[in-house]
Structures are given as structure tokens and as C-alpha cells.
C-alpha positions as CSV (number, residue, x, y, z in Angstrom):
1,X,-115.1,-87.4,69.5
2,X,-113.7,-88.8,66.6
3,X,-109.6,-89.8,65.6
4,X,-107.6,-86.7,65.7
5,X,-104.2,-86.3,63.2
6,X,-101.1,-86.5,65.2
7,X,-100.1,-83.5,63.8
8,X,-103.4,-81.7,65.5
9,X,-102.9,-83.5,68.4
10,X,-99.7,-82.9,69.3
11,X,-99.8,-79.2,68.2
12,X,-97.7,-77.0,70.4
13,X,-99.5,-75.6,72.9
14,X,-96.7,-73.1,74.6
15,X,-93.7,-71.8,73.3
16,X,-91.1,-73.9,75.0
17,X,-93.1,-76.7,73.1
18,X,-91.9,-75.5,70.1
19,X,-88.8,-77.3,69.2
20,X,-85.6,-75.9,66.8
21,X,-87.0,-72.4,67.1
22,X,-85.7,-70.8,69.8
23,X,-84.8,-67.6,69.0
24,X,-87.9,-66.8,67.8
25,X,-90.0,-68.1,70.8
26,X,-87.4,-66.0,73.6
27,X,-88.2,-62.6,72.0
28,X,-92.0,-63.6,71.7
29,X,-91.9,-63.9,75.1
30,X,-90.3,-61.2,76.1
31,X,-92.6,-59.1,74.2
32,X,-95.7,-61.1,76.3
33,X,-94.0,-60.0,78.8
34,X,-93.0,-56.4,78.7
35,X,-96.3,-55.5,77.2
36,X,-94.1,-53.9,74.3
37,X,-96.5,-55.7,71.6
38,X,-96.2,-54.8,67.6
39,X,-99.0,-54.1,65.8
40,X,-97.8,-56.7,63.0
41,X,-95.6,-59.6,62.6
42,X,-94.4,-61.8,59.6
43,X,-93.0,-65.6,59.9
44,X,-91.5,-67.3,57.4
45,X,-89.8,-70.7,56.8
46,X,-90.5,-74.0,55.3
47,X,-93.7,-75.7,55.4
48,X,-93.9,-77.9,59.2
49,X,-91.7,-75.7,60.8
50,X,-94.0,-73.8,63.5
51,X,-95.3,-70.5,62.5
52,X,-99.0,-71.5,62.5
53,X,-98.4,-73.0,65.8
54,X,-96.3,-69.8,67.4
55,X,-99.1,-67.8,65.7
56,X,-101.8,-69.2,67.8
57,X,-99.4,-69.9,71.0
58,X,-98.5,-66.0,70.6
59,X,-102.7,-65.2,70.3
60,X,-103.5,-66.7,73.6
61,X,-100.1,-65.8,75.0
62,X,-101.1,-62.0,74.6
63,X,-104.7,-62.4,75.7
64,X,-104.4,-64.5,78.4
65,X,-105.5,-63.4,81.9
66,X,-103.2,-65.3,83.6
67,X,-99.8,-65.5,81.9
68,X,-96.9,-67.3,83.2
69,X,-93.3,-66.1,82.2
70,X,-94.2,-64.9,78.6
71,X,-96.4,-68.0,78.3
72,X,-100.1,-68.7,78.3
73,X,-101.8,-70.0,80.6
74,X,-104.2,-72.2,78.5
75,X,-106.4,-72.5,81.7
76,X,-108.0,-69.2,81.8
77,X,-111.3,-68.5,80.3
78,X,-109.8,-66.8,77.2
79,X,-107.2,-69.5,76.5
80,X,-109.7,-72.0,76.3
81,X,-112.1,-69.9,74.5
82,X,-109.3,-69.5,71.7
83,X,-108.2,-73.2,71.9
84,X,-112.0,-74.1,71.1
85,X,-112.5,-71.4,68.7
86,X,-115.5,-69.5,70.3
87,X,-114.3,-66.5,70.0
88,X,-114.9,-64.1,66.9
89,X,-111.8,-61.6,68.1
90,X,-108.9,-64.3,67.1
91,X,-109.3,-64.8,63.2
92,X,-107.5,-67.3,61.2
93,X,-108.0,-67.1,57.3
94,X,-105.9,-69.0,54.7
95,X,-104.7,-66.6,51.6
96,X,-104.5,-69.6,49.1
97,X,-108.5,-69.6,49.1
98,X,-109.3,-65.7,50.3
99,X,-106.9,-63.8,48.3
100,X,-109.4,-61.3,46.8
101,X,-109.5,-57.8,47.7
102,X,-113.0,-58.0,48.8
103,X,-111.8,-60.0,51.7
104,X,-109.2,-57.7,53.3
105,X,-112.2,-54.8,53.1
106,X,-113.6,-57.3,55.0
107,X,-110.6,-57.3,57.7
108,X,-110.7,-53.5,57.3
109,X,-114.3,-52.9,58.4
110,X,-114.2,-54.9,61.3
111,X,-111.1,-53.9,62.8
112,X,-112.7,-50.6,63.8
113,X,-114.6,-52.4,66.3
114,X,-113.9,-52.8,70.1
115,X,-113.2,-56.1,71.0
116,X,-115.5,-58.2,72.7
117,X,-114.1,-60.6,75.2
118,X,-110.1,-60.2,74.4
119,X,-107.5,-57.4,75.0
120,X,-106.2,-57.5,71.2
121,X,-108.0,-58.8,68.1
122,X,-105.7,-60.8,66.4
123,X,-106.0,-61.9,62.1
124,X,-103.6,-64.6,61.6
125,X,-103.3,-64.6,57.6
126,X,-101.2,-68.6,56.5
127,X,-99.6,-67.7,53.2
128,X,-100.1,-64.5,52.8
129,X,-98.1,-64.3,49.7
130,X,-101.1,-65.5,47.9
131,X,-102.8,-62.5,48.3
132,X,-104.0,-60.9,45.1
133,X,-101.9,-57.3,44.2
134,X,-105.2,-55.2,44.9
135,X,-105.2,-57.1,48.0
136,X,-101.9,-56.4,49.3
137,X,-102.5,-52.6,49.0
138,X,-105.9,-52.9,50.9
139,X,-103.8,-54.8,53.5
140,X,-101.1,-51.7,53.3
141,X,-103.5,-49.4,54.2
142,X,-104.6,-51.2,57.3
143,X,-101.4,-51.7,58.4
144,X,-99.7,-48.3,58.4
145,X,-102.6,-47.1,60.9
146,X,-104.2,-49.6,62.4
147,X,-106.1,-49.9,65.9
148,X,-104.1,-50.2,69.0
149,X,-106.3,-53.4,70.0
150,X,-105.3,-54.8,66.4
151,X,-102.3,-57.8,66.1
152,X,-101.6,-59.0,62.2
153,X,-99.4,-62.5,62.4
154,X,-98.7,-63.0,58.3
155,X,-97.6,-66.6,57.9
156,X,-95.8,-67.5,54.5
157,X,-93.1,-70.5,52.9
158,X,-92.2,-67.5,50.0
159,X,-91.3,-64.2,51.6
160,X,-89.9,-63.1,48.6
161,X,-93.6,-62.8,47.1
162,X,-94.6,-60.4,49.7
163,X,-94.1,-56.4,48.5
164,X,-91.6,-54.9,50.0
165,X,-94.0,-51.7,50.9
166,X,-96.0,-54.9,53.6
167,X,-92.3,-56.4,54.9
168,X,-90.9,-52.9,56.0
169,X,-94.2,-52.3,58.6
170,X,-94.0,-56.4,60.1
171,X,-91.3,-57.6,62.5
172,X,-90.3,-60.3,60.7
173,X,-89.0,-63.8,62.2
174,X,-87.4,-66.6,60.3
175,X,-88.6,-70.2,61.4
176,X,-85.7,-72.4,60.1
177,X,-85.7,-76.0,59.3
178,X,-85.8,-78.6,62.0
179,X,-83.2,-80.9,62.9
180,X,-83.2,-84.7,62.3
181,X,-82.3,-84.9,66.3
182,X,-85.2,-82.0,67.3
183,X,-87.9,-84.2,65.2
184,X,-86.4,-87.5,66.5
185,X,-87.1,-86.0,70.3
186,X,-90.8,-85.0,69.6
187,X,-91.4,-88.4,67.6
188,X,-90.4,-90.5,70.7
189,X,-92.1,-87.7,73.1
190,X,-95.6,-88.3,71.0
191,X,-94.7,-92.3,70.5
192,X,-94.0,-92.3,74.6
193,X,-97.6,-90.8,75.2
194,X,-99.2,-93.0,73.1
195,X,-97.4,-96.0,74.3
196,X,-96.3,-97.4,71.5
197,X,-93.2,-99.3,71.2
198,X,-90.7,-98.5,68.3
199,X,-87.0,-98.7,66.9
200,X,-85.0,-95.6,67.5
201,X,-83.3,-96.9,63.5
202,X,-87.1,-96.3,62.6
203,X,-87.7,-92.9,63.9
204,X,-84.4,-91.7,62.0
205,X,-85.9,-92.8,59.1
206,X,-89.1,-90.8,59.2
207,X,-87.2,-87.7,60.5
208,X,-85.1,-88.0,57.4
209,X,-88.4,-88.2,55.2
210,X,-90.1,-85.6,56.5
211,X,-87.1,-83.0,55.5
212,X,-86.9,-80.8,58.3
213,X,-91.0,-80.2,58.5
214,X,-92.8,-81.6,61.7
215,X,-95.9,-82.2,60.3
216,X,-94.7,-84.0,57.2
217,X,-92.7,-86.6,60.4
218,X,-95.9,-87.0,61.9
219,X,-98.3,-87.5,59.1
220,X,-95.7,-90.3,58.3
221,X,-96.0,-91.4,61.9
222,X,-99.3,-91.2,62.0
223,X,-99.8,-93.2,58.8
224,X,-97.3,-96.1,59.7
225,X,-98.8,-96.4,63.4
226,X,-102.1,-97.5,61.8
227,X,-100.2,-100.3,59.3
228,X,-97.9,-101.4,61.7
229,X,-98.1,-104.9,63.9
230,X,-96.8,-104.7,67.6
231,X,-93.9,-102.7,66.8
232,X,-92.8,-99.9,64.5
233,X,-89.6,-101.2,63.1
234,X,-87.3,-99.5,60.3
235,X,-88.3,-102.5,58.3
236,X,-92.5,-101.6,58.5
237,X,-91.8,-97.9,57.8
238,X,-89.5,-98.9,54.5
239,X,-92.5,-101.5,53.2
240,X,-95.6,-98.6,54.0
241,X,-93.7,-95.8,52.6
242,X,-92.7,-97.4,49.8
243,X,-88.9,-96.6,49.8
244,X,-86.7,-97.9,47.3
245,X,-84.4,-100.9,48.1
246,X,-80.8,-99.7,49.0
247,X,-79.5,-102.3,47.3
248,X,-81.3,-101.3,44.7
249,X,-79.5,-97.5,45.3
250,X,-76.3,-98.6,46.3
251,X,-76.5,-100.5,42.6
252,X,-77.0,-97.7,40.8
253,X,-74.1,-95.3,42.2
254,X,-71.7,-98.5,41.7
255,X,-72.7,-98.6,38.0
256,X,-72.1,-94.8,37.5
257,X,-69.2,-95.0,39.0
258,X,-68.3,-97.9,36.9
259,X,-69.6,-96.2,33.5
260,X,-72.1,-99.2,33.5
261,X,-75.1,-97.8,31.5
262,X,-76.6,-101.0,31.1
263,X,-76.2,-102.4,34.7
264,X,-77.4,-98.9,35.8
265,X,-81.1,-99.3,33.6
266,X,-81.4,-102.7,34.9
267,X,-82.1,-101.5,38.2
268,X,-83.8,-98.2,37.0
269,X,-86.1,-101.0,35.5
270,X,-86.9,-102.8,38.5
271,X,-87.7,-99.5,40.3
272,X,-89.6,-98.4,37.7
273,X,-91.5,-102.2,37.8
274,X,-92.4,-102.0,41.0
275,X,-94.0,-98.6,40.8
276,X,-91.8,-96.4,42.9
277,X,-91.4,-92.8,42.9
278,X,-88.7,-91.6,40.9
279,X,-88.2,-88.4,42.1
280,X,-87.6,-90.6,46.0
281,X,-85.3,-92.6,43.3
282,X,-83.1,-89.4,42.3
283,X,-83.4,-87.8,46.1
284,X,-82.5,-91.5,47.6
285,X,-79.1,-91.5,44.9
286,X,-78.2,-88.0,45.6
287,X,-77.9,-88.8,49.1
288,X,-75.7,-91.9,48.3
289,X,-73.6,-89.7,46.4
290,X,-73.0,-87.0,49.4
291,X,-72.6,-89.7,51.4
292,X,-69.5,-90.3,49.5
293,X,-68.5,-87.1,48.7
294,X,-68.0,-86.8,52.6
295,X,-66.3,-90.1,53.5
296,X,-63.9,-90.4,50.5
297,X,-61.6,-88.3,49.6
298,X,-61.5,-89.8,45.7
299,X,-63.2,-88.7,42.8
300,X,-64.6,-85.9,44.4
301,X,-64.9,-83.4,41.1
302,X,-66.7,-86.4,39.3
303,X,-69.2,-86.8,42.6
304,X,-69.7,-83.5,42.7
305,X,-70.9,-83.0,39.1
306,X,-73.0,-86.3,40.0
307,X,-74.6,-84.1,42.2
308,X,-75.3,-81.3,40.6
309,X,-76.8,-83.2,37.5
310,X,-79.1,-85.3,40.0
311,X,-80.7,-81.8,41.9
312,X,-81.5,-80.8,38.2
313,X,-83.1,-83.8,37.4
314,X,-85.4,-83.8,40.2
315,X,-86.9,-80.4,38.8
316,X,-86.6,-82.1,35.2
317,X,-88.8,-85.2,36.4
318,X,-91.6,-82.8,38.2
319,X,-92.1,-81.4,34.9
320,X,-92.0,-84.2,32.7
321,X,-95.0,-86.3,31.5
322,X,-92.6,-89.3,30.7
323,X,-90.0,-88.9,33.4
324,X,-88.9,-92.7,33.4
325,X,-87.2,-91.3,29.9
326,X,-86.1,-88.2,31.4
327,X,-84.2,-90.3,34.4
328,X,-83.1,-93.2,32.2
329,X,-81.2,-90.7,29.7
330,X,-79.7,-88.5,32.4
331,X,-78.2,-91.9,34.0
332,X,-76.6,-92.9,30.6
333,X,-75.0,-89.5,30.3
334,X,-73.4,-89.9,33.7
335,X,-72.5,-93.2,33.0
336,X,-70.8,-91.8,30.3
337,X,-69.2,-88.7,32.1
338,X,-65.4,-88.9,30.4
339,X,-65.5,-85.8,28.2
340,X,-63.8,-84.2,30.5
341,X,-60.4,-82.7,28.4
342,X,-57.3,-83.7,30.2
343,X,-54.1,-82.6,28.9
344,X,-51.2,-84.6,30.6
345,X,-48.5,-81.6,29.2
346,X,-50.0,-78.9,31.0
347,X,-48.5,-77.6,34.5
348,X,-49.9,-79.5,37.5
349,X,-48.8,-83.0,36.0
350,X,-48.7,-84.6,39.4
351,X,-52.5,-84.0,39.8
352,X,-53.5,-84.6,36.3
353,X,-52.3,-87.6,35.8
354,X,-53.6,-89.0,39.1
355,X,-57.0,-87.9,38.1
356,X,-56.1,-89.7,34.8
357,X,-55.0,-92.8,36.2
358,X,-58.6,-92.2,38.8
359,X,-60.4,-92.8,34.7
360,X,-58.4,-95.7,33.3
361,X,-58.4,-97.5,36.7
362,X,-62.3,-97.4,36.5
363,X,-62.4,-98.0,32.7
364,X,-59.8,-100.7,33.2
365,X,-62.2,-102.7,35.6
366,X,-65.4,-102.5,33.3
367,X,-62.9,-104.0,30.2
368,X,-62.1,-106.7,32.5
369,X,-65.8,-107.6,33.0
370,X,-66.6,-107.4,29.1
371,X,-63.4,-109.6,28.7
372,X,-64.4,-112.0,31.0
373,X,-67.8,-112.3,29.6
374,X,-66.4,-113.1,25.7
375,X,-63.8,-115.6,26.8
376,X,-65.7,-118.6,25.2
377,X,-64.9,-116.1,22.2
378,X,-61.2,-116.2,22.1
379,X,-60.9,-119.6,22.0
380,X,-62.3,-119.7,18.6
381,X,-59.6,-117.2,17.1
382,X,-56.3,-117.8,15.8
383,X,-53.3,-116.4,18.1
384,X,-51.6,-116.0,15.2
385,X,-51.5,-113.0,13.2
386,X,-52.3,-112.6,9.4
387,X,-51.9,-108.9,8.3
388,X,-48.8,-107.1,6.7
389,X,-47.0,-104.3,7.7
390,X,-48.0,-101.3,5.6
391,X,-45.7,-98.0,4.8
392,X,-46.9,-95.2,6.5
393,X,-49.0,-93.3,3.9
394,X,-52.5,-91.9,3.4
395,X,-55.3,-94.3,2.8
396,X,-58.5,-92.8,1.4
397,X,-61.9,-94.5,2.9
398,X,-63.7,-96.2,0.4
399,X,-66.8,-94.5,-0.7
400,X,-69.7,-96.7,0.4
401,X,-71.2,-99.2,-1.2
402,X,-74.4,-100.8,-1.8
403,X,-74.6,-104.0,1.4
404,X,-75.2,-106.3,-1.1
405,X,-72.9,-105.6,-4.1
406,X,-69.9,-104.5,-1.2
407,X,-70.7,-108.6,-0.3
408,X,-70.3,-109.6,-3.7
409,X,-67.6,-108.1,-4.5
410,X,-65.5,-108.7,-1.3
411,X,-62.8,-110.8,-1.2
412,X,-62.5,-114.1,1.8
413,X,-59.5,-112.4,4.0
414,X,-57.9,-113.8,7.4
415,X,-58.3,-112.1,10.7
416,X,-56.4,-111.8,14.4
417,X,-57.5,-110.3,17.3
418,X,-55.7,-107.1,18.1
419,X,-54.6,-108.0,21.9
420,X,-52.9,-104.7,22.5
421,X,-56.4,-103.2,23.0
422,X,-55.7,-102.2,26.7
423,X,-52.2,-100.6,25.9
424,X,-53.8,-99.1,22.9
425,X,-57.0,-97.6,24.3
426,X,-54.5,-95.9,27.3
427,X,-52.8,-94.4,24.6
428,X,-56.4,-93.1,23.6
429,X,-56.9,-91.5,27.0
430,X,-53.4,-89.8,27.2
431,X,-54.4,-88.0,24.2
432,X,-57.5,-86.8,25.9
433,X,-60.4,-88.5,24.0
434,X,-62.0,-90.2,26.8
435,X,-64.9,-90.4,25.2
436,X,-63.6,-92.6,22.1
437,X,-61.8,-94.4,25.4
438,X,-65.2,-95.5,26.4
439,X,-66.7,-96.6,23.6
440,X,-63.6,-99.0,22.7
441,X,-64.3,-100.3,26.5
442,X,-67.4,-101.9,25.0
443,X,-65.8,-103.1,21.6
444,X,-63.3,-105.9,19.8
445,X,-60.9,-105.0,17.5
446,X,-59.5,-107.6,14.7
447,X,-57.1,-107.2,12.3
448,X,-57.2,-108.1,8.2
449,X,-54.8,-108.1,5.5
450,X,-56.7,-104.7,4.4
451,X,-58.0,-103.5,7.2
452,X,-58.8,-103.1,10.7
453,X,-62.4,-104.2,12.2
454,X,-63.7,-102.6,15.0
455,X,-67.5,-104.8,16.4
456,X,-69.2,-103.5,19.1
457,X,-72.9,-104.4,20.6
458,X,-73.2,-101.2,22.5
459,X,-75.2,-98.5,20.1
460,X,-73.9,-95.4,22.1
461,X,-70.2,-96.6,21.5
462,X,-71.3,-97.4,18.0
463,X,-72.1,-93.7,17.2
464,X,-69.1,-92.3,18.6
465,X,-66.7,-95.0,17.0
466,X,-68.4,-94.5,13.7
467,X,-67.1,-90.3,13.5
468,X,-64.8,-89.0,11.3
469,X,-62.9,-87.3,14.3
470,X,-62.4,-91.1,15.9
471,X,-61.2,-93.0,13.1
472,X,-58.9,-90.4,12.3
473,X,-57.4,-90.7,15.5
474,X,-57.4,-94.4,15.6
475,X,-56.0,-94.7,12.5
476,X,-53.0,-92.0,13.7
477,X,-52.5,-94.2,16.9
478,X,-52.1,-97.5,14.9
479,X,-49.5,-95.9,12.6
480,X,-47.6,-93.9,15.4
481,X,-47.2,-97.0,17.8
482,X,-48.2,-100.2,15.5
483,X,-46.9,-99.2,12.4
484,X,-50.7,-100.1,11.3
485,X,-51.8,-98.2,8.4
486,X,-55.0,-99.3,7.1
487,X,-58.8,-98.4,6.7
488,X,-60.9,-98.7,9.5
489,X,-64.5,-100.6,9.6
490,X,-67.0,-100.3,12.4
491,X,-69.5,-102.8,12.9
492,X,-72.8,-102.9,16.0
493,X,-73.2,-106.4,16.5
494,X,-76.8,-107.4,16.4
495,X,-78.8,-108.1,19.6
496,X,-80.7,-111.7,19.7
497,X,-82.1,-113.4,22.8
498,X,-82.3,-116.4,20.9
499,X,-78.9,-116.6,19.8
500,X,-75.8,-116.5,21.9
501,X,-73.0,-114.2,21.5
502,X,-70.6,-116.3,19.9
503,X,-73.4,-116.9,16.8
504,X,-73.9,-112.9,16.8
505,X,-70.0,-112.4,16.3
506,X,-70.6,-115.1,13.9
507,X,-72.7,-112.9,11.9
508,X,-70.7,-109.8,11.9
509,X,-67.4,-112.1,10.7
510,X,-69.8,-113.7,8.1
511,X,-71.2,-110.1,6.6
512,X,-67.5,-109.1,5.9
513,X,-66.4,-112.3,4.5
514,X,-64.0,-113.3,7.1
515,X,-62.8,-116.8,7.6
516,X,-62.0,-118.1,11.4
517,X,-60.7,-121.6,12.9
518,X,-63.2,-123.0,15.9
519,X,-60.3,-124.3,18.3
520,X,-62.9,-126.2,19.9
């Protein structure tokens, strides 16, 4: 005989082999039992949960000549005649591929006949929610008077498909999900017989993959077992699998956290080289995330919403014919989740301003990496500062200009750096723009005689910098706590492998006619 599946070879055989169902199997058996046997039942649950395999147990169970404590025998000459399939009287058909009403007139003519070699005839129908609508009301017919020697066992993942006119004549039973620790016990029970040796770390893993469905843990099993060397280690079922690196993962969530777009696409590029699933990608973070959400008491409104974006994204990616766009723009917008309106003069001002400070400490950390990474930049500006103190009054923008003539006509003017950029862009956030807080997390500000020059390299900032609504309100907090008043220029610095930072800076000083001193 040739390699059985796991999954077929380890099929339940008896109820009590039937793991994380238990209140299902103790009235089964009490009905084997008593004798007290209903002319039509109806599991549901999740896909690898058992109702197949209580199905058949419950078959032979009820036809067996020799039953022992609700159970069959699986000795007798019936047992093993339904465990080999001779018999015609024990009929399984799947609904996905005989949904037609043509074949429950089949079911219906037959069911007048006696039995053969069985007490009860038994039809056990897997997803029956499949069936056609002129099929169902065949089926209704059959089961409001149907033989006495006559069992239906309706199997199904979708109850909610069935009509209600078929659930009110079935006893219905609900197979729930399995348990990591259930599927972890039959995993070593199955490894055990086959005496192979394994990591306990391992077997956690694939009862964590397979998602509370037994024959999804052993079709994993099964697969790994014929990659593996001498012993199935965590380490083997990570490489066969193909799961992500959770490094990789742990990467990811850090950057979010961090509202690091870019950091966060890197690695969504290095997934995305090395051909892994996405969807694992998305169900791999969201379990980082509730990880946290469980162990830290911080930022739990922000992981939350994580959360919830993330299960939406899975169903957005199974759609999608280009999900690596899909997941790459969803991972932006959380990087960028600071919309949230917080107003520091409302009630509760003990919690607001704690979630508050939760943003700027965050904010504050990614402003001292972009610092950190311009410093050979600083050195080449003046520390002193060449602007005037202008009167508070209205300055109109200029309207714009052609590049070239604006160029032209420009005059040569002298320019600081603004160093009160951290105090200033808290002062942003108090007012409860966080969103113009981020974007100045990922810019420079410099001062002129005329006006004030905003450069970033970051083309998300860019956009939001560049609105009406934002240089308005940076204009209002230069004259309310600088005594600034003056226009307000945004610049995106341009992006050049071949050329470092300092010349790209360069460039932007250079299109606005702006003279510096190199310190060095």
C-alpha cells in the first residue's frame, strides 16, 4: 500500500479520540447508548475541527454490533466494513461538487429501501451549504418524514447558508476551534508513533499555523517530516514554511511605532524580495501588535487602531491584484497615525496630556535620529543669526513666479538655522496639528532677511507643509512666540545616490540664492 497523509492516518477512530470537542462527543454517546437516535444532525465549525471525523465515528458507533460505552467497536464485521467502505448503506457525498437537485432525488429514492447489512442507513452530506436552493427543498421534504432506518449527519464551515426551514428539523452541534495545547498533544501523540524526534518550540509553531484546524497542523507536519534531517527543530519548520524573519517583524512594528515610513518599506522590501507571503506578513505583525497590546500597558488606543487597520488589510490584500501597493501604503498611513485631534483645554487634562507627551516623546526620538544624521550639515552654517525683527502685520504671499525669471530676479540674502525647531514644533502639537508636527520631524527650517525657508526630503511631509492651512499656522506661531513675521517658502530637497546630502542642500540654498560660510 502506498504513503498515507497524516491527516488520514491519524483520523479519529472513537470519540474520546477526538480532542477539544467534548461536549459534542458525551451526548453522541449517550445517544449510542440509549438507542434515543435522531433522524438528522447538523455540525458546524471551522475547517479541521472534527465533524467529518465524529460523522463517521458516530456511523459505525450506531451500527456497530458490538458497542462499547457509546463507542464503536471497530472490530465487528460492520465497523470494518464501514472503515473500508464496502458498504453501500453509509454514504458520504461532498455538496461543493453534488449540489444539484437531481442528486438529492437521488438520496430520496433510495432511502425507501431496507437496508442491507446495517441497522441505519446513514448520508453524511460535507458542506452542505453548497447545496443549490432547489436542492435544499428536495432535502426538506426528505427530512420532515423520513424512514426510521434513515440518519442525515449535514457537515458545514457556514451555517448561516443553510435555510432556516433544514436547521429547525437537525440537532445541531457546534465543533469549536482547537486549542494550541489540544493540537500540540495529538502532534507529539502522532510524532511519538512514528518515532520521530522533535522540539516541543517546534510543535508550538505549527499548532500556531495551523489556526485552531487539525488537519491544517498535520498537513504541515506531514510536509516538514519529509524535509527535515534527524530532527524537526523550530529552526527547519521556519526555513520549509517559509515564515518571515522576526527580526524582520519585530522591525516593522518598531518603525510604526516610531512613525518611520521609510525604515518600515525597507523591510517591507526585503519581504517582498525574498518572495514571502504578505498576507503571513500582515497576520505575523498583527500578532506582534497583540502581543503588545497585552504586555504593555502604553499606547494602547494607538495599538489598537494598529490592529484594527491590519485585520482590514488582510481582506484588502486577498482582493488585490497588486497587494505589495496595497500593504506598502496602508504601512505609511500608520506610520503617519497623528491626526488624532487633541485638545489640551478640554476636561480630563491629566490624561490628555500624558497621551500628548506618549506623541512628542516618540516624535522627539525620530528628530533626534534625522538630527544625528545631518550633523556634518551644521557645521557648515553660521550660528549667527542674520534676519530682522519684523512688526507684527499681515504679509501677503507672493503670487508665483515663473522658476527662472523668480531666479533672476532674486536678490543674494543671508541665512541661519532656526535652532528652536524642537520647542517650536511642541508648540505645533499643543495646538493639535500633529500632522503638520510630523512632517516638520522630517524638515530644516532657516531663516532670511525676508523670509523663512522650510527644506524637506520627505514628499509626504512636503505635501502637507506646502497647504495653506500649515503655513498659516506656522506663520501665526512664529509671530505669537518669535516675533517672526515673514513669508514662508517650502522646498523637497532632491534625491541623488550619487550625490551626498550636504551637495543636495547645496542645491536647494543655491536655487534660492542663498549665500553660506563652509566652517570646514
Amino acid at each position: 500500500m502506498g504513503y498515507i497523509a497524516l491527516y488520514r492516518k491519524y483520523r479519529p477512530l472513537t470519540f474520546d479520540n477526538i480532542l477539544g470537542q467534548e461536549s459534542v462527543t458525551k451526548i453522541l454517546k449517550n445517544q449510542v447508548k440509549t438507542g434515543k437516535i435522531s433522524h438528522a444532525y447538523l455540525f458546524s465549525g471551522t475547517r479541521g475541527t472534527g465533524k467529518t471525523s465524529a460523522a463517521k465515528v458516530f456511523a459505525r458507533a450506531i451500527n456497530c454490533l458490538h458497542p462499547k460505552d457509546g463507542e464503536p467497536c471497530n472490530e465487528c464485521e460492520v465497523c470494518k466494513s464501514i472503515l473500508e467502505g464496502n458498504t453501500s448503506d453509509v454514504v458520504e457525498m461532498d455538496a461543493a461538487s453534488n449540489n444539484s437537485v437531481e442528486n438529492i432525488r437521488q438520496i430520496r429514492q433510495e432511502v425507501v429501501y431496507a437496508t442491507v447489512d446495517v441497522k441505519y442507513r446513514v448520508y453524511i452530506i460535507d458542506e452542505v451549504h453548497m447545496l443549490t436552493t432547489s436542492a435544499f427543498n428536495a432535502l426538506l421534504k426528505t427530512l420532515e418524514e423520513p424512514p426510521e432506518n434513515v440518519v442525515f449527519i449535514l457537515a458545514t464551515t457556514e451555517q448561516y447558508k443553510i435555510p432556516v426551514t433544514i436547521l429547525s428539523r437537525c440537532l445541531r452541534f457546534e465543533f469549536n476551534r482547537l486549542s494550541t495545547e489540544n493540537i500540540v498533544e495529538r502532534l507529539k501523540y502522532v510524532l511519538d508513533t512514528e518515532k520521530i524526534a522533535y522540539e516541543d518550540e517546534a510543535l508550538e509553531y505549527v499548532a500556531k499555523l495551523a489556526d485552531g484546524a487539525m488537519r491544517d497542523a498535520l498537513s504541515i507536519l506531514d510536509r516538514c517530516i519529509s524535509e527535515m534531517s534527524d530532527k524537526l527543530t523550530y529552526e527547519d519548520i521556519q526555513r520549509i514554511v517559509g515564515a518571515i524573519d522576526k527580526q524582520i517583524v519585530q522591525n516593522i512594528v518598531k518603525s510604526i511605532l516610531e512613525y518611520d515610513g521609510i525604515k518600515a518599506n525597507e523591510n517591507i522590501e526585503l519581504v517582498i524580495k525574498k518572495g514571502k507571503d504578505l498576507r503571513q506578513l500582515v497576520y505575523e505583525l498583527n500578532e506582534e501588535f497583540l502581543s503588545l497590546l497585552i504586555n504593555s500597558k502604553s499606547d494602547s488606543k494607538k495599538i489598537i487602531r494598529i490592529i484594527d487597520r491590519l485585520s482590514k488589510l488582510d481582506s484588502d490584500l486577498r482582493q488585490s491584484a497588486r497587494p505589495s501597493i496595497i500593504l506598502k501604503s496602508c504601512i505609511i498611513e500608520l506610520c503617519n497615525d497623528v491626526t488624532e485631534e487633541i485638545d489640551i483645554s478640554s476636561g480630563n487634562n491629566n490624561q490628555t496630556n500624558k497621551e500628548l507627551l506618549n506623541i512628542i516623546n516618540a516624535l522627539s526620538s525620530k528628530v533626534a535620529s534625522l538630527e544625528s544624521e545631518v550633523t556634518s550639515l551644521k557645521s557648515n552654517l553660521s550660528n549667527k543669526s542674520k534676519f530682522t525683527t519684523v512688526k507684527a502685520s499681515s504679509i501677503a504671499r507672493p503670487a508665483k513666479k515663473d522658476v527662472k525669471e523668480e531666479n533672476n530676479e532674486a536678490e543674494e540674502v543671508e541665512m541661519t538655522e532656526f535652532n528652536e525647531l524642537e520647542e517650536f514644533n511642541k508648540i505645533v502639537a499643543s495646538h493639535g496639528k500633529l500632522k503638520l508636527f510630523s512632517a516638520l520631524a522630517n524638515s530644516r527650517v532657516y531663516l532670511t532677511d525676508s523670509y523663512i525657508l522650510v527644506i524637506t526630503n520627505n514628499s509626504f511631509a512636503y505635501n502637507i507643509l506646502k497647504m495653506d492651512e500649515s503655513i498659516e499656522t506656522i506663520r501665526d506661531i512664529m509671530l505669537e512666540n518669535y516675533s517672526i513675521d515673514k513669508d514662508i517658502r517650502v522646498e523637497l530637497k532632491e534625491e541623488d545616490e550619487k550625490e551626498k546630502d550636504v551637495s543636495s542642500i547645496e542645491k536647494v540654498f543655491k536655487q534660492n540664492n542663498i549665500n553660506y560660510t563652509d566652517l570646514d
